[in-house]
N, C-alpha and C positions, 0 to 999 in steps of 0.2 A: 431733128429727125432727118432721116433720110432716105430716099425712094430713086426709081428710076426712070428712063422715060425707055419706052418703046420704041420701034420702027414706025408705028401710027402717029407717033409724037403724045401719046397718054401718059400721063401722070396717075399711079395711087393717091390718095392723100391715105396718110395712115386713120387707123381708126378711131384714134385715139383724137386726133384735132376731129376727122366728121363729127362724133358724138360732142366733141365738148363745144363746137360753133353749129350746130342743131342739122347740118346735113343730113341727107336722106338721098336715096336711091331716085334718080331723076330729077333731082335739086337743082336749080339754075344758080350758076356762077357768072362774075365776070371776072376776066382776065385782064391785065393791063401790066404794061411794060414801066417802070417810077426807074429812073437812076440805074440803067442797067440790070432791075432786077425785075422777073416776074412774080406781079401782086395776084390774087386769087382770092376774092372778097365772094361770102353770099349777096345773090339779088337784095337788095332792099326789099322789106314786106312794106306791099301799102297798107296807108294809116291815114285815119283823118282825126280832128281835133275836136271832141266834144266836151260840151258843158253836165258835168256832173254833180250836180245839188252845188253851183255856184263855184265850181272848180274847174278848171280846165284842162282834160286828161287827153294823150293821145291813145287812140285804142287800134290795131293791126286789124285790117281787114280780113285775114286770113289766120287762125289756129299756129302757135308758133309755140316752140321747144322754151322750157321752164327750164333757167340756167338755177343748177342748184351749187350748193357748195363743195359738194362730191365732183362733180363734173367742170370746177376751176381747176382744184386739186388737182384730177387728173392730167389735165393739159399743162399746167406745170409740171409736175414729173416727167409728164413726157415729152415737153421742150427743153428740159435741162439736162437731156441725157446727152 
């Protein structure tokens, strides 16, 4: 895909990756420069590690986006254009 940047230095991300990596309007990113390129990762959601009838599950401390099948699909289509 492909976008542009501003005079402010802003980037779109199209709508297409927001929706399928769970972005949301005032979502925290980080930015980082790998190899000459710039990376643009969601915040990690915190999580802690608890015991579930004898299992050890991690659970997000905060409410987070249901990756379904419809919404891979999308993001491949729309990184293979």
């Amino acid at each position: 895909m492909e976008t542009t940047i501003d005079r402010a230095g802003r980037v779109v991300i199209p709508r297409a990756l927001r929706e399928a990596i769970g972005l949301a309007d005032g979502g925290r990113v980080e930015v980082v420069e790998i190899d000459g390129r710039i990376v643009i990762s969601p915040q990690p959601v915190a999580k802690r590690l608890v015991d579930a009838g004898g299992v050890v599950v991690c659970v997000p401390d905060e409410p987070v986006p249901v990756l379904t099948a419809d919404a891979v699909r999308a993001l491949l289509v729309a990184t293979r254009r």
